[in-house]
C-alpha positions in Angstrom: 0.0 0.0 0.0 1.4 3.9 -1.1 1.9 6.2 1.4 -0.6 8.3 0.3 -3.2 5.1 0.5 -2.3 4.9 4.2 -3.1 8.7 4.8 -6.5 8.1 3.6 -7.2 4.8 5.0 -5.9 6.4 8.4 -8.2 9.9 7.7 -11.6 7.5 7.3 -10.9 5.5 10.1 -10.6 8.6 12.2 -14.1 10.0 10.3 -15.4 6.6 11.6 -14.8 6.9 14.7 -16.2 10.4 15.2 -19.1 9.3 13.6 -19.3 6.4 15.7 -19.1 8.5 19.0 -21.5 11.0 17.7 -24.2 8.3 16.7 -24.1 7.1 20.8 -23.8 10.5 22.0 -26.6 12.7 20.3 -25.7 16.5 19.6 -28.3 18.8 20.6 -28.8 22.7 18.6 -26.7 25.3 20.6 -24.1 22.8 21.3 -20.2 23.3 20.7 -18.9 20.6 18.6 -15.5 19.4 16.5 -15.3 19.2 12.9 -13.1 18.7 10.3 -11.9 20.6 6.9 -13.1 18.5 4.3 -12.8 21.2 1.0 -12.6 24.8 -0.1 -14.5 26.1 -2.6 -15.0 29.8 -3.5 -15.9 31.4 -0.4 -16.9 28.8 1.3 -15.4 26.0 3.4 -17.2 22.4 4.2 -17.2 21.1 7.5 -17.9 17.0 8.4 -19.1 17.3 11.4 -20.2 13.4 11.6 -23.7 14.1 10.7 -25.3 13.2 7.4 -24.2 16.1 5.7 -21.3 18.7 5.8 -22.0 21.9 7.4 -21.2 24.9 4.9 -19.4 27.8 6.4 -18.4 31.5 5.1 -14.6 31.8 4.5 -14.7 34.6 6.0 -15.4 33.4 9.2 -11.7 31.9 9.5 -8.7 34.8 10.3 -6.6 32.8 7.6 -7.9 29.8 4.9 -7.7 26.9 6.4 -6.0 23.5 5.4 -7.8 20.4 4.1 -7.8 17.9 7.3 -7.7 20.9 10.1 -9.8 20.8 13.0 -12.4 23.4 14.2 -14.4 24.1 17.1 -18.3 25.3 15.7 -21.8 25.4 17.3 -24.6 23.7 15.7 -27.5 25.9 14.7 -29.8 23.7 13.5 -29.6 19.7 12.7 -31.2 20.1 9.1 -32.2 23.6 7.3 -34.3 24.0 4.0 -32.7 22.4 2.2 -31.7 19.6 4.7 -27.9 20.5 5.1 -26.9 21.3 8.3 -26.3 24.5 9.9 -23.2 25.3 11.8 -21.4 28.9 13.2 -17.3 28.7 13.5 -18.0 32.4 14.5 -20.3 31.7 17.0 -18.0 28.9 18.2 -14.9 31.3 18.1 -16.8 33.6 20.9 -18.1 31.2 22.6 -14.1 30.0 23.3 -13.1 33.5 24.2 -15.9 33.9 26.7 -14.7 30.9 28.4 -11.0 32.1 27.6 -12.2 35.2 28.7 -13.8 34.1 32.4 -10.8 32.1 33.2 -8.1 34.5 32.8 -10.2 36.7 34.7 -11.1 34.8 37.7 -6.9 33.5 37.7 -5.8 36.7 37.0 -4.1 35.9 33.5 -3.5 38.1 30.5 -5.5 37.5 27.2 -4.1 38.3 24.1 -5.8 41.4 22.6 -5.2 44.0 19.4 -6.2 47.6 19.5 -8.0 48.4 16.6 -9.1 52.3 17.1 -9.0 55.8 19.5 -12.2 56.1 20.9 -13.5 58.9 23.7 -11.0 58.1 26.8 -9.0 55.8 25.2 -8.7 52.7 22.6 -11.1 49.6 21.5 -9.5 46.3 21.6 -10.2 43.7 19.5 -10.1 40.4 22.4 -11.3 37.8 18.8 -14.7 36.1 18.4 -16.3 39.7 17.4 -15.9 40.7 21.5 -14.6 44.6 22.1 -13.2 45.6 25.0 -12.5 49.2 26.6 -8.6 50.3 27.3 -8.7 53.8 28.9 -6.0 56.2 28.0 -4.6 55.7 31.8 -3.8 52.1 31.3 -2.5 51.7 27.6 1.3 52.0 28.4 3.3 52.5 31.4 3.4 56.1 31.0 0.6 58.6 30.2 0.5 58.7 26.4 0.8 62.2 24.8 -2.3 63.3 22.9 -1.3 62.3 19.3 -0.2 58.5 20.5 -1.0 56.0 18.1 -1.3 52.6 19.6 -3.7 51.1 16.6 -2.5 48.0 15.1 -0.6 47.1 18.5 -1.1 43.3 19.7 -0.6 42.7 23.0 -1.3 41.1 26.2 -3.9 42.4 28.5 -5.4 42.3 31.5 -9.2 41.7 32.4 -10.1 44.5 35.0 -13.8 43.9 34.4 -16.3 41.9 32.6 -19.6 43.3 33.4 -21.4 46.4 34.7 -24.5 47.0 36.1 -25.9 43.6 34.6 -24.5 43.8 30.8 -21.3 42.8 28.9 -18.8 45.8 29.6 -15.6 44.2 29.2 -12.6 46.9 30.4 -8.9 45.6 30.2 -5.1 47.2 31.5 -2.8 47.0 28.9 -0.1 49.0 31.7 -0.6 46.4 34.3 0.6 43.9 32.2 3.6 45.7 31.3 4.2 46.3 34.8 4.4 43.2 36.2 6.5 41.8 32.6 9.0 44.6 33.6 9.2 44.2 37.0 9.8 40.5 36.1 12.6 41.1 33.5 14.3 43.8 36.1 14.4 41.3 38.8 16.2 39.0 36.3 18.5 42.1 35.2 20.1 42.4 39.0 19.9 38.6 39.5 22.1 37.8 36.9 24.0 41.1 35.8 27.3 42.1 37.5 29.3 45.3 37.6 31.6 45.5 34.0 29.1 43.5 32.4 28.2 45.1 28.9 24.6 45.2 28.2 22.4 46.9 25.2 20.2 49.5 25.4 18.3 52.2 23.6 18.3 56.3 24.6 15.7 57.3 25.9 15.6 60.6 27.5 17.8 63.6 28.1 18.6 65.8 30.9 21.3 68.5 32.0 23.3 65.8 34.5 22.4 62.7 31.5 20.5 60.4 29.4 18.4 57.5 30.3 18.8 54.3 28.6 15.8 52.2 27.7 17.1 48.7 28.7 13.8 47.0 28.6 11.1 48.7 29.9 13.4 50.1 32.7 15.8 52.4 32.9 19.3 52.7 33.6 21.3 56.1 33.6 23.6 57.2 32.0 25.4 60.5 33.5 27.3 63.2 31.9 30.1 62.3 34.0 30.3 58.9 32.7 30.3 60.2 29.0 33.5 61.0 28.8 36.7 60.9 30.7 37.3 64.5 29.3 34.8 67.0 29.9 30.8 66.7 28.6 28.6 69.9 27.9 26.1 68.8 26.3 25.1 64.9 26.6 23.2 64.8 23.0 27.1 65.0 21.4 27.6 61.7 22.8 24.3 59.6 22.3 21.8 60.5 20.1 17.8 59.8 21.1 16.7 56.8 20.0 19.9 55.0 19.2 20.8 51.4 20.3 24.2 51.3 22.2 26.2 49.3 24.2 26.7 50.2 27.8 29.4 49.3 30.6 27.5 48.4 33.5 29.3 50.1 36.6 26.5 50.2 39.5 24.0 48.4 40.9 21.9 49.3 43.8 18.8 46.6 43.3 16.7 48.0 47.0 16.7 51.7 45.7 16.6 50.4 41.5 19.5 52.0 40.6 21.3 51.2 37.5 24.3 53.0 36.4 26.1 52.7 32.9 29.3 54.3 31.2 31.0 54.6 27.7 33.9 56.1 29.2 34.8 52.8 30.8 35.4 50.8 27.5 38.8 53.6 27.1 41.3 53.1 30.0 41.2 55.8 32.6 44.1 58.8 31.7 44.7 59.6 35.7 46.1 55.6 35.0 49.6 57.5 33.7 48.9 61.1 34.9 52.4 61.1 37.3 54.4 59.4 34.3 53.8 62.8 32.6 52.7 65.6 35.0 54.2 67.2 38.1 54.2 69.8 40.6 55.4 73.1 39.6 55.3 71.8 35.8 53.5 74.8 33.6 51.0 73.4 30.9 48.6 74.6 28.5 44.8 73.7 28.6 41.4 74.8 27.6 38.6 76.3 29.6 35.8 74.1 29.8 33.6 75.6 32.7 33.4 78.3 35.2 32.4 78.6 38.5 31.6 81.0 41.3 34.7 79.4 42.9 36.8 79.2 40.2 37.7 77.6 36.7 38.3 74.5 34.9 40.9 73.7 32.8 40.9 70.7 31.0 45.1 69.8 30.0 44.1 66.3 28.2 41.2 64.4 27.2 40.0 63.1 30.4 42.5 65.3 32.7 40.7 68.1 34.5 41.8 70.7 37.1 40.4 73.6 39.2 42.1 77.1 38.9 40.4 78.7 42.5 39.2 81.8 42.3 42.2 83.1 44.4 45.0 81.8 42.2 43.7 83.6 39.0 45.6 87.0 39.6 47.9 88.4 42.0 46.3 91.9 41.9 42.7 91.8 41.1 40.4 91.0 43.3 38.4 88.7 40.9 35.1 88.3 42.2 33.8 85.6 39.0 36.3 83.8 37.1 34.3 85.3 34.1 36.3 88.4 34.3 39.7 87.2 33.2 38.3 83.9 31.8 35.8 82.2 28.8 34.8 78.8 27.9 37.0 77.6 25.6 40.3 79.8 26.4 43.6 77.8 26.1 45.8 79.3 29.2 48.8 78.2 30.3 48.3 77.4 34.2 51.1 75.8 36.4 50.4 72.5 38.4 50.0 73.0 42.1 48.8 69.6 43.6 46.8 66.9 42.7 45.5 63.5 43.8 45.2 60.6 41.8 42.6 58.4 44.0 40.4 61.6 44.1 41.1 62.3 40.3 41.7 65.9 41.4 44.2 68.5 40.1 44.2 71.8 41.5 45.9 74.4 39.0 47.5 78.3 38.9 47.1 81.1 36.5 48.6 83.9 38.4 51.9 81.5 39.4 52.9 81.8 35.5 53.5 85.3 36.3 55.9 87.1 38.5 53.9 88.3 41.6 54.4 92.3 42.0 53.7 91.9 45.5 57.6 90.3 45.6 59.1 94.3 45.0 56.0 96.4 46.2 58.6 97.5 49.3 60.9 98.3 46.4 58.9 100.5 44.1 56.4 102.2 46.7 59.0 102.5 50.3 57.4 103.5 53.5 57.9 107.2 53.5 57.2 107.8 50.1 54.4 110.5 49.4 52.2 110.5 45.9 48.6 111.6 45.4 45.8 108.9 44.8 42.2 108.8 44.0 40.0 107.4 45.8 38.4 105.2 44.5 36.2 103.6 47.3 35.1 104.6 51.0 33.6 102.7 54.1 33.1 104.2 57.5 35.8 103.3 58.7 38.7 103.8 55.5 39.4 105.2 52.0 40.9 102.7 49.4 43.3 104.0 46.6 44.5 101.9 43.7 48.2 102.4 44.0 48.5 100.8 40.2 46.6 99.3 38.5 45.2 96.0 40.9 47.3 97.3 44.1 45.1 99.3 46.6 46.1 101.2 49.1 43.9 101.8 52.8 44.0 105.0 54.9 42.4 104.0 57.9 40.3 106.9 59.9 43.1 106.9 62.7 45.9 107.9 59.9 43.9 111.0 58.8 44.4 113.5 61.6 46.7 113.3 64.6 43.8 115.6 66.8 40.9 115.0 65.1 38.3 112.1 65.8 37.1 110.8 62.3 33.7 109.2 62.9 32.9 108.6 59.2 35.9 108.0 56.7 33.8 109.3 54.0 33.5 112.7 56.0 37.1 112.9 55.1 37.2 113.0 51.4 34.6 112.1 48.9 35.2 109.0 46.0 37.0 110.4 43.0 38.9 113.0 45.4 42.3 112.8 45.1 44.7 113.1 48.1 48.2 113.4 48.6 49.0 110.6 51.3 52.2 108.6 52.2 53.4 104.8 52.5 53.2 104.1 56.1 53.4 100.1 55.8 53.6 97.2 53.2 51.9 93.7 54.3 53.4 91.1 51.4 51.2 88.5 52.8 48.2 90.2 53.2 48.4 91.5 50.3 47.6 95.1 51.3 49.4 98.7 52.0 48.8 101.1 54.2 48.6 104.8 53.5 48.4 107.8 56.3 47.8 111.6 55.9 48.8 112.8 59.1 51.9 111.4 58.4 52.9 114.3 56.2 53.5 116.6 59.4 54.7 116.2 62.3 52.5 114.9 65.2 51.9 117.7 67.1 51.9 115.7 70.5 55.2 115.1 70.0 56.1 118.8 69.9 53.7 119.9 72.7 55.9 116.8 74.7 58.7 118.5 73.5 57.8 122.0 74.4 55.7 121.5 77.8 57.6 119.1 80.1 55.4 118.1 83.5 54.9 120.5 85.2 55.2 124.0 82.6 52.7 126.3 82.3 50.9 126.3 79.0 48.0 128.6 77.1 44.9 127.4 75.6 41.3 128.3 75.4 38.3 126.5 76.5 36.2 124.5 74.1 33.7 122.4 76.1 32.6 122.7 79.5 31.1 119.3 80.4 30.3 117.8 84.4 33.5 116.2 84.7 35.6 119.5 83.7 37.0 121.6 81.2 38.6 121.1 77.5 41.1 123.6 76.4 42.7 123.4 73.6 46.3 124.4 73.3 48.8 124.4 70.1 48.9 122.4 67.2 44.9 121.8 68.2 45.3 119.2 70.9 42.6 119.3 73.2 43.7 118.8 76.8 41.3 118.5 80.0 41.1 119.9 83.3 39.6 117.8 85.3 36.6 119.7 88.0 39.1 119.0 91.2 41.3 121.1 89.4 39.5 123.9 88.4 38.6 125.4 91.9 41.2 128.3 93.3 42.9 127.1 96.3 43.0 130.3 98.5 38.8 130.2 98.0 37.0 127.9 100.1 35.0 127.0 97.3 33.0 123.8 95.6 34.5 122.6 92.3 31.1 123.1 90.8 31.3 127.0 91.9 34.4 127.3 90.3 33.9 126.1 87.1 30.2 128.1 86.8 33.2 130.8 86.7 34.5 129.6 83.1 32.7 129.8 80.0 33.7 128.5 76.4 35.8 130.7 74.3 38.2 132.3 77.7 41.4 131.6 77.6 43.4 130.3 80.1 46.7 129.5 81.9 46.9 125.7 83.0 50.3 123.5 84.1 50.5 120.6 82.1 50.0 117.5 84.7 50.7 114.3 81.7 51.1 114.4 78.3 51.1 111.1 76.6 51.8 111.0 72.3 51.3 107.4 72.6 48.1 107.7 74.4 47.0 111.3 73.0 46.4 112.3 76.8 46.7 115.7 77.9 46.3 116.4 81.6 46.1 120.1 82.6 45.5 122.2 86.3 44.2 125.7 87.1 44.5 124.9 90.5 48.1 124.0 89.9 49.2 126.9 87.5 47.5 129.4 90.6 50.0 127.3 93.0 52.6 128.0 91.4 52.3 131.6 90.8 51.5 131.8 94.4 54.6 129.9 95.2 56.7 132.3 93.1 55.2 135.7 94.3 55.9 134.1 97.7 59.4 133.5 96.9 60.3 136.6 95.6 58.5 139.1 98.4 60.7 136.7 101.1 63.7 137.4 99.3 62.4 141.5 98.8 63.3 143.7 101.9 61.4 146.3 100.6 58.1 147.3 102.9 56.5 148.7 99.9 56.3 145.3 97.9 55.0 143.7 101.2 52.1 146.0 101.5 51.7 145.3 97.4 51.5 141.7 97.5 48.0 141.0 97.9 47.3 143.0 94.9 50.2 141.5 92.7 49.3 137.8 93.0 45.9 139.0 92.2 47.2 140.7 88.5 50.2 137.6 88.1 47.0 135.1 88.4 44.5 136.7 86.2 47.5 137.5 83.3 
C-alpha cells in the first residue's frame, strides 16, 4: 500500500470513529462541537461534522484559509435547514471559546491576548477575537501617560481583564499597563539577579537631561550620566548619544533595594589619571582649555580626560576677581602651572597667576614707607578710604591715619570718591596683600612737639572748648585738646565747691593751666588751674621773702591777684 493510501485509509478511520461516537452521544442545537476541513470552494469552506451532511461555512469566518484535514471548534444551529444540510457557526464557536478564555483568565488573573483596533473617547477599543470589544482607557495603555497624538492602533498585545460586566450587561474593560508592569518588573528582577558590575549590556536612549540620558534597557531604565560620557569634559550629553539610538553600555553600578542602575562609555577607554604622574608634576606649567566656570573658580581641561580647578584666588595676583568670568571664557587655552593633585580623588588643582611674576615680591621696592604720591579714591567705608596704587594694588587710609587731633567718625566725611589726596606709605603687608597709607603722616605729630615743648609741670596757654560735668577742654597748640579735670579747676585760697568754680569759666576764655601728663602714645593731655595758681603763688611768695622792701609787702596781695589773672 502507497503512502498516500495509508493517509486516507488512516483519515476515514478517524471519520469513523467520530461518527461512531457521535451516533451514541446525540448532539443537541446550541451545542459546541469538532469538525473537520473537508474542502474549499469559492468562499466557502465544508465542515464533516459526523452528521449526514457537511456543514457549509463563510470563508470569511476563518482569520486565515484553512488547510484540508484541520480541526475546528463550531456550534450547531440547526440539525437540518431548508434544504436539509446542516447548519453550523465557526464564528459563533470562536466567541463562545473567548468567553470561556475570557472568564478564566479573569477569575486567575491571567492576560489575554488582545489587538487595539481604534481611539475612541478616553482611550482605545481592543479587538479580544470572536467579534468581542473591549474598553482600554487612555490611563492604562502604556506605562506612562500617552501624549495626545499617541498611536497605539495596530498594536497586539497582552492584557489584563479589570472587568467583565457592569451593572448587569457585557462591559468588558482591560489594562494594557498592568501587564507591562508586572512583565518589567519581572525582567528587572532578572536584570540584578544575573547582571554584574563590568558586564556590557544593550540599550536604547531614551531621554535627556542636564546631568544625563536614560537608557531604555527594557522597559526600565538605567542612567547614564554626563560624568560617565566621557573621561574629558561633557557639555552637552546629546554629542555623545543620540535619542533613539541602540548602544552598548558598561555596566558600573548596581543598587537593586533603591533600582538604581548606572552605565558608562567612558569605561570601554582606560582611565588617563592611569599615567597622569608618568607625565605631569608639581610646579610643571601646561597649557589647557577652559571648559567651565564657577563662582569658585575655573576649569581647565590639560588632556582628554584630565581636569583641574584654577580657585578663584590663584587667578591673579592683583585683582580682586570676584567671578572667574572676568579674566576667563569657555574655551580659552591658558597656560596654568600645576599646584597639587591627587590621583585616587582624580583631582588637580591648577594656577594662573603663578605663570607670572607676583608684583607683590618688590612692592617694598617700588612704593617705600615714607614715600608720598597723590591717589584717587576710589572707594570709601566708614571706617577707610581705598586708593588703587597701580593698576590692581590698593592702598587703605584708615580713619586713625587721617588726623593726629581729630576724631574721624565717618571716613567718608574725610574726602569724597573720585577725590584725590596726597598721602604717604606708612606700611607694606606682602602677605596680606595690602598697604597702608596715612595723611597725618605728612606733618609732624603735634603731641610730640607739645611733649617736646611742655615738660610736666610747665605752664601752657589754651582756650576752653567744652565745658562738660566732669571738667573743662582747652585746647592748646597744634589743636590738641587737653582737659582739666573739676578738682582742678577750683582756686585754692577760696573755700570753694568745684562746681562754683567752674560756673566761673565759660567756652571761648582763655586760660593758663600747668601741664599735669602728656602722653603721644596715648594722645592724653592732663592740665590744672588749680596748679598753675599754685605755682604763681609759690613764686610771688618767693620773691617778696627774698624782697626787703616794705613797699612790695604792702603790694603783695594785689600782685598775685594781677600775676593770676595775666
Amino acid at each position: 500500500m502507497s503512502t498516500e493510501d495509508k493517509k486516507t485509509t488512516a483519515q476515514q478511520s478517524e471519520s469513523d470513529l467520530q461518527h461512531y461516537m457521535q451516533s451514541i452521544q446525540p448532539i443537541e442545537e446550541g451545542q459546541m462541537i469538532p469538525g473537520r476541513v473537508v474542502e474549499i470552494t469559492g468562499d466557502h469552506v465544508y465542515i464533516d461534522v459526523g452528521y449526514k451532511s457537511e456543514g457549509k461555512i463563510p470563508l470569511n469566518e476563518f482569520e486565515a484559509p484553512p488547510q484540508i484535514g484541520e480541526n475546528v471548534y463550531v456550534i450547531l444551529i440547526r440539525k437540518e435547514g431548508k434544504e436539509g444540510q446542516v447548519i453550523v457557526s465557526k464564528r459563533r464557536a470562536d466567541e463562545k471559546l473567548v468567553w470561556k478564555n475570557l472568564r478564566q483568565a479573569f477569575d486567575e488573573h491571567k492576560p489575554i491576548e488582545g489587538l487595539i483596533d481604534r481611539r475612541v473617547k478616553g482611550g482605545w477599543e481592543v479587538d479580544l477575537g470572536g467579534e468581542i470589544r473591549a474598553f482600554c482607557p487612555a490611563s492604562k495603555v502604556d506605562v506612562r501617560r500617552p501624549a495626545e497624538n499617541a498611536d497605539y492602533v495596530g498594536t497586539k498585545s497582552p492584557f489584563y481583564i479589570d472587568r467583565l460586566y457592569a451593572k448587569g450587561k457585557t462591559n468588558i474593560v482591560v489594562s494594557r499597563r498592568d501587564w507591562m508592569e508586572e512583565n518589567i518588573k519581572r525582567r528587572k528582577n532578572e536584570f540584578f539577579a544575573n547582571t554584574h558590575i563590568g558586564d556590557v549590556v544593550e540599550g536604547t536612549v531614551k531621554s535627556f537631561t542636564s546631568f544625563g540620558a536614560f537608557v531604555d534597557l527594557g522597559g526600565f531604565d538605567g542612567l547614564l550620566h554626563i560624568n560617565d560620557m566621557s573621561w574629558g569634559h561633557v557639555t552637552r550629553p546629546k554629542d555623545f548619544v543620540r535619542l533613539g539610538e541602540p548602544i552598548q553600555l558598561k555596566v558600573i553600578r548596581l543598587e537593586p533595594t533603591e533600582s538604581r542602575i548606572n552605565l558608562s562609555l567612558k569605561h570601554f577607554t582606560e582611565d588617563p589619571w592611569n599615567h597622569f604622574e608618568e607625565k605631569y608634576h608639581v610646579g610643571d606649567v601646561v597649557k589647557g582649555r577652559t571648559t567651565k566656570l564657577a563662582d569658585f573658580g575655573a576649569f581647565i581641561e590639560i588632556e582628554e580626560g584630565i581636569e583641574g580647578l584654577a580657585h578663584i584666588s590663584e587667578l591673579s595676583w592683583v585683582r580682586k576677581v570676584k567671578h572667574p568670568k572676568e579674566v576667563l571664557k569657555v574655551g580659552d587655552v591658558v597656560e596654568t602651572k600645576i599646584l597639587g593633585y591627587d590621583v585616587q580623588q582624580g583631582k588637580l588643582s591648577l594656577g594662573l597667576k603663578q605663570v607670572l611674576p607676583n608684583p607683590w615680591d618688590e612692592i617694598d621696592q617700588r612704593f617705600p614707607v615714607g614715600m608720598r604720591l597723590t591717589r584717587r579714591v576710589v572707594r570709601a567705608s566708614p571706617y577707610a578710604l581705598f586708593f588703587e596704587i597701580e593698576e590692581g594694588i590698593d592702598g587703605v587710609l584708615h580713619a586713625d591715619d587721617m588726623s593726629w587731633t581729630r576724631k574721624i567718625r565717618n571716613a567718608s566725611s574725610f574726602a569724597k570718591v573720585d577725590e584725590e589726596l596726597e598721602v604717604m606709605i606708612i606700611g607694606v603687608d606682602k602677605e596680606r596683600g595690602k598697604v597702608h597709607l596715612g595723611v597725618k603722616q605728612l606733618s609732624e605729630d603735634p603731641w610730640e612737639s607739645v611733649a617736646r615743648a611742655y615738660p610736666r609741670g610747665a605752664i601752657i596757654d589754651g582756650e576752653i572748648t567744652n565745658i562738660t560735668d566732669f571738667g573743662l577742654f582747652v585746647k592748646v597748640q597744634g589743636g590738641i585738646e587737653g582737659l582739666v579735670h573739676k578738682a582742678s579747676v577750683a582756686d585754692p585760697a577760696l573755700e570753694e565747691t568745684p562746681e562754683a568754680a567752674m560756673a566761673k569759666h565759660k567756652v571761648g576764655d582763655t586760660v593758663k593751666a600747668v601741664v599735669i601728663e602728656c602722653s603721644p602714645s596715648k594722645q592724653k593731655l592732663s592740665l590744672s588751674l588749680r596748679d598753675y595758681v599754685r605755682k604763681v603763688q609759690r613764686e610771688e611768695m618767693d620773691k617778696y621773702i627774698h624782697d626787703d622792701s616794705k613797699e612790695d609787702t604792702v603790694a603783695l596781695a594785689d600782685l598775685l591777684k594781677d600775676r593770676i589773672k595775666g
